[in-house]
N, CA, C and O atoms as a MOPAC input file, in Angstrom:
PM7 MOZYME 1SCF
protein

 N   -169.31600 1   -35.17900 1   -75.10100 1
 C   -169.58800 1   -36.18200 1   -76.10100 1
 C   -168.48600 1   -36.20600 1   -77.14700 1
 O   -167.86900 1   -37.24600 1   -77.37400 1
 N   -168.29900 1   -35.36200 1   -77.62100 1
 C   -167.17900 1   -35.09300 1   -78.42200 1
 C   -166.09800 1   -35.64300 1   -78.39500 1
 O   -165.77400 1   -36.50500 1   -79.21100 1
 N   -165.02300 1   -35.04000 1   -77.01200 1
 C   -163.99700 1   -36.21800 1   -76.66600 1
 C   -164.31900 1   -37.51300 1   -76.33300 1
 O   -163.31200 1   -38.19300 1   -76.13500 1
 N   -165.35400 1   -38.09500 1   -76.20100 1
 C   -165.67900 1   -39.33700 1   -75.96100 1
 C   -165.63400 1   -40.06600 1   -77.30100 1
 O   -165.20900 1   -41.22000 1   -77.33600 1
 N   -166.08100 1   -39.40500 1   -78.48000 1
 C   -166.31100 1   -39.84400 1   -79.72400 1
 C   -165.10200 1   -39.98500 1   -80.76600 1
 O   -164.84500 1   -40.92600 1   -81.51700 1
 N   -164.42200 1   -38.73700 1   -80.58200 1
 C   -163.01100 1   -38.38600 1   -80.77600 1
 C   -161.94600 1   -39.81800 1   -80.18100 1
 O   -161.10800 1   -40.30600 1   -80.94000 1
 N   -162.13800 1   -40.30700 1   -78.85200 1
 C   -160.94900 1   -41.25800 1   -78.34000 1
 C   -161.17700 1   -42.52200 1   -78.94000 1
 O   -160.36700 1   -43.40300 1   -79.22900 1
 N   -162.83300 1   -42.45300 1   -79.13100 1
 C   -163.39400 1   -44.16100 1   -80.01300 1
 C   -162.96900 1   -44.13200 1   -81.08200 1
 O   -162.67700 1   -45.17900 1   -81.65900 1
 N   -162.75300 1   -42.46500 1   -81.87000 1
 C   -162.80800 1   -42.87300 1   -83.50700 1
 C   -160.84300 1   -43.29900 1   -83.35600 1
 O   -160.40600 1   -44.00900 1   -84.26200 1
 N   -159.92200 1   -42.88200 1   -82.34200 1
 C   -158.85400 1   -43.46500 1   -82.14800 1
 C   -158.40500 1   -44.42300 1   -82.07700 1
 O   -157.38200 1   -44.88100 1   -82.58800 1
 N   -159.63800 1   -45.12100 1   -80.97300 1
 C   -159.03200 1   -46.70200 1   -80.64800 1
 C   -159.76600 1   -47.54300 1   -82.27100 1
 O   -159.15000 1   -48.51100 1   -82.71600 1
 N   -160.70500 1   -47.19000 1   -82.80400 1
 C   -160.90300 1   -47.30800 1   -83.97900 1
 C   -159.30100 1   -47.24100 1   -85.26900 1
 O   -158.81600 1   -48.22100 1   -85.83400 1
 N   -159.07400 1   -46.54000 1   -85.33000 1
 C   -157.69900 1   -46.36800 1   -86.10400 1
 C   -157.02900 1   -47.50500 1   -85.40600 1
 O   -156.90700 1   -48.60000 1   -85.95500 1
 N   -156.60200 1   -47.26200 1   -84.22200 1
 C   -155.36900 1   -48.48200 1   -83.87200 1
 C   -156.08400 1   -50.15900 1   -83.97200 1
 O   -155.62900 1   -51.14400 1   -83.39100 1
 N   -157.37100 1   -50.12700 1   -84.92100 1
 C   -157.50400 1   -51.40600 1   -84.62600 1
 C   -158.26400 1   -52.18500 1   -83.54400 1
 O   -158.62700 1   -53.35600 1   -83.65400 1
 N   -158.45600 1   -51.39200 1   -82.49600 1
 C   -158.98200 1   -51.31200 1   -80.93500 1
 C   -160.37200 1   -51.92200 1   -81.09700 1
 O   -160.56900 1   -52.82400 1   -80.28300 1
 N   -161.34600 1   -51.68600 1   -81.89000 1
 C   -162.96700 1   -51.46100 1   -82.01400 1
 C   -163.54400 1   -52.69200 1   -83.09400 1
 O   -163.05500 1   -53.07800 1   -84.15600 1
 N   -164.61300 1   -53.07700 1   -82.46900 1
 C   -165.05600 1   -54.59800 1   -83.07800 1
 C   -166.49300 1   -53.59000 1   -83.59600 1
 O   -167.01800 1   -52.95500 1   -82.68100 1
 N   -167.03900 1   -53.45800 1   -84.83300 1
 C   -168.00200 1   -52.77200 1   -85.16900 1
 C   -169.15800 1   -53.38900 1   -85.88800 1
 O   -169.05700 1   -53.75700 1   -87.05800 1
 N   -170.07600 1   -53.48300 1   -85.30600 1
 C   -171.31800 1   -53.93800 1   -85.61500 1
 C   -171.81600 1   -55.52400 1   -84.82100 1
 O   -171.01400 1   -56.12300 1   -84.10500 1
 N   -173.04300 1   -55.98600 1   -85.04400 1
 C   -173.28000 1   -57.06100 1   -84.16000 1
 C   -172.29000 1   -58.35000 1   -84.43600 1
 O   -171.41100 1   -58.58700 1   -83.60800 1
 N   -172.42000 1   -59.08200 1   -85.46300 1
 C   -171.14100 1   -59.22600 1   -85.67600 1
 C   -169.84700 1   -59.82100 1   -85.16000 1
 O   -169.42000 1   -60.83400 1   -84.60700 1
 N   -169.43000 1   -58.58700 1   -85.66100 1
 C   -168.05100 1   -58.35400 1   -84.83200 1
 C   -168.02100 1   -58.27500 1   -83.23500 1
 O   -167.23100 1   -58.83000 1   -82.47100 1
 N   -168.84000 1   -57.63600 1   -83.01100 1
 C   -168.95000 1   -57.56900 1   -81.51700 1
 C   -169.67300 1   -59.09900 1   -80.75700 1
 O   -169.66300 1   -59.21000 1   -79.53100 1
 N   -170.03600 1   -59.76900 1   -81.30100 1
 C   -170.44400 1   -60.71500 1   -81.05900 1
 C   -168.88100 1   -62.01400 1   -80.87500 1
 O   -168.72300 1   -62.84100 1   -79.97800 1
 N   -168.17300 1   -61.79500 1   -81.81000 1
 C   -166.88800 1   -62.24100 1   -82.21100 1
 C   -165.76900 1   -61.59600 1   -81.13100 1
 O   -164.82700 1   -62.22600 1   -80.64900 1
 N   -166.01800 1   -60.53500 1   -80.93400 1
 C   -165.14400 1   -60.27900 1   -80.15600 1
 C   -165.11300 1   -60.68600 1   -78.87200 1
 O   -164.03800 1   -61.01600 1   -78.37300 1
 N   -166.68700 1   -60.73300 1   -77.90500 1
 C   -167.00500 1   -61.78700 1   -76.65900 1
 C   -166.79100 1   -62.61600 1   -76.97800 1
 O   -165.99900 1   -63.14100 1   -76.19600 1
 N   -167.09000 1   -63.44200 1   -78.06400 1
 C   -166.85200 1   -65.04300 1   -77.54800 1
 C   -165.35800 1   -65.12400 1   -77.95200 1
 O   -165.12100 1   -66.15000 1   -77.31500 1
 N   -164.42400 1   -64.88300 1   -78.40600 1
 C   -163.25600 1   -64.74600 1   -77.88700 1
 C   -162.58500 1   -64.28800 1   -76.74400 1
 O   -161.41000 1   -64.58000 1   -76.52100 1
 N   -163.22600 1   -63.62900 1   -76.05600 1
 C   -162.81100 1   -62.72200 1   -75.20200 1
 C   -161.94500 1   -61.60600 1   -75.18200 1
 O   -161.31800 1   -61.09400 1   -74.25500 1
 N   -162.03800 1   -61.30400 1   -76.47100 1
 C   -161.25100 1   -59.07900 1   -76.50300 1
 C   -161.73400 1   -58.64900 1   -75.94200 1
 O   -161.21700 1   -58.17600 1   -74.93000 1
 N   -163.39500 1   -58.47800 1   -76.27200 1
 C   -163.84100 1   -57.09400 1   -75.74800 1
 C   -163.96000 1   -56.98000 1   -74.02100 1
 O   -164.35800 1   -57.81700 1   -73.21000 1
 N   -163.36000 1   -55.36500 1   -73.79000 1
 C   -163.31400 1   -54.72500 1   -72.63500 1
 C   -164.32300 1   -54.23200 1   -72.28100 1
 O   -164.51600 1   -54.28700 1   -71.06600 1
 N   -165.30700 1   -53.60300 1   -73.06400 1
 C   -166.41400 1   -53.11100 1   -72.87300 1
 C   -167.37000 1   -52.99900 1   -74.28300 1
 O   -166.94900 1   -53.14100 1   -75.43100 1
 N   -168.66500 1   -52.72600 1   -73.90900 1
 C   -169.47900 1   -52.62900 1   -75.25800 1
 C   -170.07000 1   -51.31900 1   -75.32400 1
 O   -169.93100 1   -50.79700 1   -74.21800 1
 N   -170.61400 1   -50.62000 1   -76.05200 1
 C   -171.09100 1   -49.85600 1   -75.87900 1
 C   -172.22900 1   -49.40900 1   -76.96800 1
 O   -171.75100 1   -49.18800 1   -78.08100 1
 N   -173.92200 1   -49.20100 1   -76.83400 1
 C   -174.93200 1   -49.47700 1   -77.37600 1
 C   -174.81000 1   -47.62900 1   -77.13500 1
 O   -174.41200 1   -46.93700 1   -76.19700 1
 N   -175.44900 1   -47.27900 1   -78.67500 1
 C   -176.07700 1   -46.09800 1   -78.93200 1
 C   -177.74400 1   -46.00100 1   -78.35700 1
 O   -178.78300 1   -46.65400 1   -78.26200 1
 N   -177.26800 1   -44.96900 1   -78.13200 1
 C   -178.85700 1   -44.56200 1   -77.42100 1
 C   -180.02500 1   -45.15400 1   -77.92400 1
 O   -180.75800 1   -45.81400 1   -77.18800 1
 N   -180.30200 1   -44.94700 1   -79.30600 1
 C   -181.39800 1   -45.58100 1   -80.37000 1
 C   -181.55000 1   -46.67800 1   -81.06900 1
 O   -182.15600 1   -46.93300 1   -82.11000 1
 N   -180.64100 1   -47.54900 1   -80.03500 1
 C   -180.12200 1   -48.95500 1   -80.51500 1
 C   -181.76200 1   -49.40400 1   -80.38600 1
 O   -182.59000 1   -48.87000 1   -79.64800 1
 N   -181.95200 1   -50.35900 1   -81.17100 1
 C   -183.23500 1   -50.99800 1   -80.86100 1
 C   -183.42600 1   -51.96300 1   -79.41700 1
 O   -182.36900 1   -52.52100 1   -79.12400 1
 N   -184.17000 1   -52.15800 1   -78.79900 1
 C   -184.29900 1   -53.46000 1   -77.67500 1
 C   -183.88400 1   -54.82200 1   -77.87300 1
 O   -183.30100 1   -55.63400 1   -77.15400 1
 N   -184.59600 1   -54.86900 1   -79.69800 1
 C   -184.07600 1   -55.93400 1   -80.17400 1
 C   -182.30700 1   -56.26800 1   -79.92400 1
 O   -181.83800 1   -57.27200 1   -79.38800 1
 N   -181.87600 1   -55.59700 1   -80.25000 1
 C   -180.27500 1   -55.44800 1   -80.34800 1
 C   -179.70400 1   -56.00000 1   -78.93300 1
 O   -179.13100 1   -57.06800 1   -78.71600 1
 N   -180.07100 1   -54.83100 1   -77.93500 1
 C   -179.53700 1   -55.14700 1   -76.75900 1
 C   -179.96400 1   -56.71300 1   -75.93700 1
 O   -179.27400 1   -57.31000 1   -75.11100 1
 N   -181.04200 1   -57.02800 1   -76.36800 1
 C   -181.64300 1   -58.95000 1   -76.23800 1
 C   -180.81200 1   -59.49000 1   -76.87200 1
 O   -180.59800 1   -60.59900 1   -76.38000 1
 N   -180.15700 1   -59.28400 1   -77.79800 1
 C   -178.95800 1   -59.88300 1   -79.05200 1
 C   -177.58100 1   -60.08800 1   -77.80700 1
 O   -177.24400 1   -61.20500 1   -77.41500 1
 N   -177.12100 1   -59.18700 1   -77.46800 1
 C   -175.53500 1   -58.65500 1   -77.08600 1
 C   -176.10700 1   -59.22600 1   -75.66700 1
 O   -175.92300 1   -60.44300 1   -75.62400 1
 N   -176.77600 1   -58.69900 1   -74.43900 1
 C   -176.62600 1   -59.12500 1   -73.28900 1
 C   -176.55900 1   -60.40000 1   -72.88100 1
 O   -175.92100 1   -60.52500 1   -71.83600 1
 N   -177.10300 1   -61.64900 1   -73.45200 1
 C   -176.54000 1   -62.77000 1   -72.87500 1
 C   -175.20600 1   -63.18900 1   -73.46700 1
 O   -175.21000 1   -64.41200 1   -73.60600 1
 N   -174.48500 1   -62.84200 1   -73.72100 1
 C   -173.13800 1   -63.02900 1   -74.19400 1
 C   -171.82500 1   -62.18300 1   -73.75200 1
 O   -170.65000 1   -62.44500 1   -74.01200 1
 N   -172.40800 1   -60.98400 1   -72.93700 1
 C   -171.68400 1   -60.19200 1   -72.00200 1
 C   -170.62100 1   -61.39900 1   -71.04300 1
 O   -169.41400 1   -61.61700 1   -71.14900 1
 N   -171.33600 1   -61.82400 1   -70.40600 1
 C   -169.93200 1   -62.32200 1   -69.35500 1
 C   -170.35500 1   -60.98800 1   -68.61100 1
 O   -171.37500 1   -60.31700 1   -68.45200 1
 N   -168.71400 1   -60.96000 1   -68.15800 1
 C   -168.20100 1   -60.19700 1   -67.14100 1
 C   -168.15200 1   -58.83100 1   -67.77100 1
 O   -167.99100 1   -57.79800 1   -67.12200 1
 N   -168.34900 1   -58.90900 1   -69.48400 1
 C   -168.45600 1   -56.98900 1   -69.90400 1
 C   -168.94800 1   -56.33700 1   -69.67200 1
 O   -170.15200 1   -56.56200 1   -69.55200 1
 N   -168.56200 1   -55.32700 1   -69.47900 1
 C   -169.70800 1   -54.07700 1   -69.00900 1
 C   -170.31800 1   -53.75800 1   -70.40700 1
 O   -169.67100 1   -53.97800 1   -71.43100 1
 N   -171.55800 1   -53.24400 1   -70.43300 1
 C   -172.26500 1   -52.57900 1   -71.59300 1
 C   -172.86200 1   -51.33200 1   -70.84300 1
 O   -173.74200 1   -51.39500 1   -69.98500 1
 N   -172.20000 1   -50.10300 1   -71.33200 1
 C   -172.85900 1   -49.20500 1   -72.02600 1
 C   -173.81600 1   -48.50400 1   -72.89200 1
 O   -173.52300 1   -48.30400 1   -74.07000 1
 N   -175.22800 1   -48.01400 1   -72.27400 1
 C   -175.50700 1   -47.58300 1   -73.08400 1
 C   -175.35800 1   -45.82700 1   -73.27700 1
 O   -175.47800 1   -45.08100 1   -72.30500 1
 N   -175.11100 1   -45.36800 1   -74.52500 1
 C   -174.59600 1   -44.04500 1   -74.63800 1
 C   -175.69200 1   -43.07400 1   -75.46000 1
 O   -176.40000 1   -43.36200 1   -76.42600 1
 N   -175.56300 1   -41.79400 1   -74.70100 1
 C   -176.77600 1   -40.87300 1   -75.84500 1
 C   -176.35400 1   -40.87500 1   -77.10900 1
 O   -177.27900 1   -40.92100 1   -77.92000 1
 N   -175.44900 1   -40.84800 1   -77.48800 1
 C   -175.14500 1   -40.30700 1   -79.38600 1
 C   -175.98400 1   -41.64200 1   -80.21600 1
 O   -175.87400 1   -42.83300 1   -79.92700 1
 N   -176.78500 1   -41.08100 1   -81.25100 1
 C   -177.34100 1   -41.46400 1   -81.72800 1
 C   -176.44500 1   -43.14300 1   -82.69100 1
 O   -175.23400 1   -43.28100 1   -82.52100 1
 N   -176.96300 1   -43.85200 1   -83.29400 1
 C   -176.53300 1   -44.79000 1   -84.61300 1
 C   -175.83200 1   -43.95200 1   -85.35900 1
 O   -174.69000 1   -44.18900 1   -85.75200 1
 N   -176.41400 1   -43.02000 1   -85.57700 1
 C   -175.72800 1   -42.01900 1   -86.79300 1
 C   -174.61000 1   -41.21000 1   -86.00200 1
 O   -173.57900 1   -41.29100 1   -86.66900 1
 N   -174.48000 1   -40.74800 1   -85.28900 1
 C   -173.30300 1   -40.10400 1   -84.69300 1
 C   -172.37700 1   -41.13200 1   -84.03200 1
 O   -171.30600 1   -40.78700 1   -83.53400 1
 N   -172.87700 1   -42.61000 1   -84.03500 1
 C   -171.78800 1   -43.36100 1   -82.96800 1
 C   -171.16100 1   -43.73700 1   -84.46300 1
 O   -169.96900 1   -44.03400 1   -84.39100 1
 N   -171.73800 1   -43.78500 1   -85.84000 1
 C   -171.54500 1   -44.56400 1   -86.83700 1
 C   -170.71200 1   -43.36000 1   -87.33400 1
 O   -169.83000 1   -43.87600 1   -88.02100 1
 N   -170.60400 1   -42.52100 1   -87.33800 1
 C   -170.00600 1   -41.07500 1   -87.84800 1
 C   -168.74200 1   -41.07200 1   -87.32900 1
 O   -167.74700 1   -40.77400 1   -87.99000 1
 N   -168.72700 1   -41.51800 1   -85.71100 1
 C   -167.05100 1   -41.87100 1   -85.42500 1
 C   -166.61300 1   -43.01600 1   -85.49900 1
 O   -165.84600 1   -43.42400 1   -84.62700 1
 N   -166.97300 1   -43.76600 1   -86.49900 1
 C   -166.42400 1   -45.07700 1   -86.83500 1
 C   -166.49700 1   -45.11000 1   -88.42700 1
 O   -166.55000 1   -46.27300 1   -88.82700 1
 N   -166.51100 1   -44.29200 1   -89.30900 1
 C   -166.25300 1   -44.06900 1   -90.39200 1
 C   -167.75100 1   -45.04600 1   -91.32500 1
 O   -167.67100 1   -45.60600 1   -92.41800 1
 N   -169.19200 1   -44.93300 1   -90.25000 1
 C   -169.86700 1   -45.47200 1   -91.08200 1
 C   -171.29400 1   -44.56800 1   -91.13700 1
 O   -171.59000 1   -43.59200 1   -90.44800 1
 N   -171.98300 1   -45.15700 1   -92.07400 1
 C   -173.45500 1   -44.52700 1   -91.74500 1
 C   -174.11000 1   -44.34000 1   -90.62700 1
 O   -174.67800 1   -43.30200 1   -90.28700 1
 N   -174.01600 1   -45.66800 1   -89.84800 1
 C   -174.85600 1   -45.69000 1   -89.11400 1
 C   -174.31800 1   -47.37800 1   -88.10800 1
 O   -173.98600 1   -48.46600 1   -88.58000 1
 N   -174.44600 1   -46.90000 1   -86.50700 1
 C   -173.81400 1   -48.15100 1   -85.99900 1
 C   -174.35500 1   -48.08000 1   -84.21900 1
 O   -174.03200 1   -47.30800 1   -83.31700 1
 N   -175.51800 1   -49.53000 1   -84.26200 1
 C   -175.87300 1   -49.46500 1   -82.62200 1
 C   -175.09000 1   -50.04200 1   -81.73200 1
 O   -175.42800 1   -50.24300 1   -80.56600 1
 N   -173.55400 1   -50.46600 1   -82.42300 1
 C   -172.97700 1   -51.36200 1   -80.93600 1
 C   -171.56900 1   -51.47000 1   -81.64800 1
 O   -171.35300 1   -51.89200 1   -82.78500 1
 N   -170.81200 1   -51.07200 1   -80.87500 1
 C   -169.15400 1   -51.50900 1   -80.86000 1
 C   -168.55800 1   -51.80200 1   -79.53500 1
 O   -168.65600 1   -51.24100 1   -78.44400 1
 N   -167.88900 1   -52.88600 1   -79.96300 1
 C   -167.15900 1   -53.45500 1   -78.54200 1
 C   -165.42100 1   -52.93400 1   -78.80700 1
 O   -164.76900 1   -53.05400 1   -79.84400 1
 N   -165.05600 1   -52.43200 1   -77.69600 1
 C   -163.30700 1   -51.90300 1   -77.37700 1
 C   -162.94600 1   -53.10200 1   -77.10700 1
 O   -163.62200 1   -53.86300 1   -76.41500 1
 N   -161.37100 1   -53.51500 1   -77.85200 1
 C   -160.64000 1   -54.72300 1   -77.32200 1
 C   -159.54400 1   -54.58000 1   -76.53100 1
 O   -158.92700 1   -55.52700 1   -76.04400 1
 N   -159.17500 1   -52.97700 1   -76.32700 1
 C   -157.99100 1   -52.75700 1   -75.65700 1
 C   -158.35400 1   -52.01000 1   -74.05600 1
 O   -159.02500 1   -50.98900 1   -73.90600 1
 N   -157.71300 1   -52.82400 1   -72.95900 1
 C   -157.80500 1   -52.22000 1   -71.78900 1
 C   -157.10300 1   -50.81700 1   -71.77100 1
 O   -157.26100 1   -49.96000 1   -70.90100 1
 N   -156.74600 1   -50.77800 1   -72.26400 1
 C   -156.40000 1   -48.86100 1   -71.71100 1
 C   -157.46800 1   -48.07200 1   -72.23500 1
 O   -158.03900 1   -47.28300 1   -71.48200 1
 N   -157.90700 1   -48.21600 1   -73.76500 1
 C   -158.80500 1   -47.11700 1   -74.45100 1
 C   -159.90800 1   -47.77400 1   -73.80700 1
 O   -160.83700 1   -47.26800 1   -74.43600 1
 N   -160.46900 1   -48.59900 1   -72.93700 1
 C   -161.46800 1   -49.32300 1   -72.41200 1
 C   -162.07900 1   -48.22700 1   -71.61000 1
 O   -163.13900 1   -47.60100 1   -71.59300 1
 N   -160.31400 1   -48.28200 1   -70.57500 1
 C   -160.72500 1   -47.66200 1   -69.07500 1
 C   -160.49600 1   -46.07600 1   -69.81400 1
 O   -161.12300 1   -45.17000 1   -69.26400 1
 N   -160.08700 1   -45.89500 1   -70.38800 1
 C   -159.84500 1   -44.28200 1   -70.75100 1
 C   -161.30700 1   -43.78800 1   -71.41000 1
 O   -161.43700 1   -42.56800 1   -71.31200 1
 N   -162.19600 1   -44.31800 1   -71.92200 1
 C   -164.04700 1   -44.35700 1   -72.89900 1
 C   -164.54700 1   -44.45500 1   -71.43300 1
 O   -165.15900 1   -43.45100 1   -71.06900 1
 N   -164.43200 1   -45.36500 1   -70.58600 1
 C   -165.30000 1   -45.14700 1   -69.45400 1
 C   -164.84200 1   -43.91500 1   -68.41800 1
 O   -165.63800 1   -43.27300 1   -67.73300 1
 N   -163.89100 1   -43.78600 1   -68.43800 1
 C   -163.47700 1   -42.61400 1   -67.44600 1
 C   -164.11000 1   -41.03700 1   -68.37000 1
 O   -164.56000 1   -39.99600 1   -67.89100 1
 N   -163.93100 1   -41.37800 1   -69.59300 1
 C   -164.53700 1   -39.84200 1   -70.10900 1
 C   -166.30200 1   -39.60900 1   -69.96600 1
 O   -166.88900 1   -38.53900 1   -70.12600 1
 N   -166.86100 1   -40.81900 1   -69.65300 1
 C   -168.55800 1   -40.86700 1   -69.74500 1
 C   -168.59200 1   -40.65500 1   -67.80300 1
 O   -169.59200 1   -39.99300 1   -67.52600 1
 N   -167.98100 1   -40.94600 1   -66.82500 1
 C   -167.62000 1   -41.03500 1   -65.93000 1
 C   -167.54700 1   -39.54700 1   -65.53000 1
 O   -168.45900 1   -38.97500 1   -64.93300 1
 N   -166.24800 1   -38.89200 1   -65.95300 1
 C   -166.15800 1   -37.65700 1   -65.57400 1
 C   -167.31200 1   -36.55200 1   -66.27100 1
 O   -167.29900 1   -35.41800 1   -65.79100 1
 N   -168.39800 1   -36.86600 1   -67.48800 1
 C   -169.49300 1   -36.05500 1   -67.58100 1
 C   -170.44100 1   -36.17300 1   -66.44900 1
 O   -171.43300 1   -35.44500 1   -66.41800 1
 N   -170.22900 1   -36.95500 1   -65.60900 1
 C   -171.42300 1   -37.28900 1   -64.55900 1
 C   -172.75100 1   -37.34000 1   -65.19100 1
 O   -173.61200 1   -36.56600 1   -64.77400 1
 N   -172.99400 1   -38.08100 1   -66.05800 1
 C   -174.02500 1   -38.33200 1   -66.90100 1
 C   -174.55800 1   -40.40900 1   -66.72900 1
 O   -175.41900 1   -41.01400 1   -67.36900 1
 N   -173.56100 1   -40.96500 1   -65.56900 1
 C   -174.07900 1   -42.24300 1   -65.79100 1
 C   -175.34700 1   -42.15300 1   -64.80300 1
 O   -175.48600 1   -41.53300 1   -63.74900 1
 N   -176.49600 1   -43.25300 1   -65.73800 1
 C   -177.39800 1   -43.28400 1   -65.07700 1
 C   -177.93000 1   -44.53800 1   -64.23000 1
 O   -177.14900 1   -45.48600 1   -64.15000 1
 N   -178.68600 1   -44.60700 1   -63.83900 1
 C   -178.86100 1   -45.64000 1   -62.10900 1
 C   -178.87300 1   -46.83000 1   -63.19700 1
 O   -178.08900 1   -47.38000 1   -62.42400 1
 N   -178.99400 1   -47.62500 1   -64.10800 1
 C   -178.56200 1   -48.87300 1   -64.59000 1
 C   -177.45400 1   -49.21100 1   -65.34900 1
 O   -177.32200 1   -50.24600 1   -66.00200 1
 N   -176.45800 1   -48.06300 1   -65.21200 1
 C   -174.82200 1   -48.21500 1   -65.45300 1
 C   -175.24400 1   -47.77400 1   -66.77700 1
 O   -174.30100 1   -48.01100 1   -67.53100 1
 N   -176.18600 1   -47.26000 1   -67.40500 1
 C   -176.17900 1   -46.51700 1   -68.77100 1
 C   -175.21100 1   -45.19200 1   -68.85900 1
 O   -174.12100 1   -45.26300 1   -68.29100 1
 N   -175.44000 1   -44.42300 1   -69.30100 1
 C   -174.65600 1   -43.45900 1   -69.71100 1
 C   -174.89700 1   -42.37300 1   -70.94500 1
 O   -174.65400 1   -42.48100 1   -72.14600 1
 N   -175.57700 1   -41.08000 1   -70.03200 1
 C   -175.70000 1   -39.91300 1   -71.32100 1
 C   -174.83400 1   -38.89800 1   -71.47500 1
 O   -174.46800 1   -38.20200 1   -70.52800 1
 N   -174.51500 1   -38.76800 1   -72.45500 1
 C   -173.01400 1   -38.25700 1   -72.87200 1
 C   -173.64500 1   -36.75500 1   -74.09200 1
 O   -172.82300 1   -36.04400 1   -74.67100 1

């Protein structure tokens, strides 16, 4: 979990990370985002919000809590950030990937 959280709070610095509904909402209908990725304790509500606007994105959902996904994004608290850059995209999915933690609906516990 750690290095997973660690490479987001990176692509975060370079600019990479669309944070909150929002933004992440802004970032699909432009088409940046590479992937999304929903904290474990995201509400249902939320994920009814973000999935018809996916397209072709993959969404993620990840164990670290709002408060720990919001902790590597320099906030209180955060159920959804979308990555706009294909490398830190495929490099966030390859680290949830190599925990062998994805589960049978492409979720993901980390």
């Amino acid at each position: 979990m750690d290095s997973f959280l660690t490479l987001l709070g990176l692509a975060l610095r370079a600019g990479k990370v669309a944070v909150g509904e929002e933004p992440v909402r802004l970032a699909l209908q432009e088409r940046a985002a590479r992937v999304v990725f929903l904290a474990g304790d995201a509400s249902e509500r939320t994920r009814r919000k973000v999935e018809p606007k996916l397209g072709a994105v993959p969404l993620r959902e990840i164990a670290p809590s709002k408060t720990a996904l919001g902790r590597a994004l320099g906030r209180e608290s955060c159920a959804l950030c979308a990555v706009t850059d294909q490398g830190f995209a495929q490099g966030l999915l390859r680290r949830l990937e190599e925990t062998g933690h994805t589960n049978h609906d492409g979720g993901v516990t980390i």
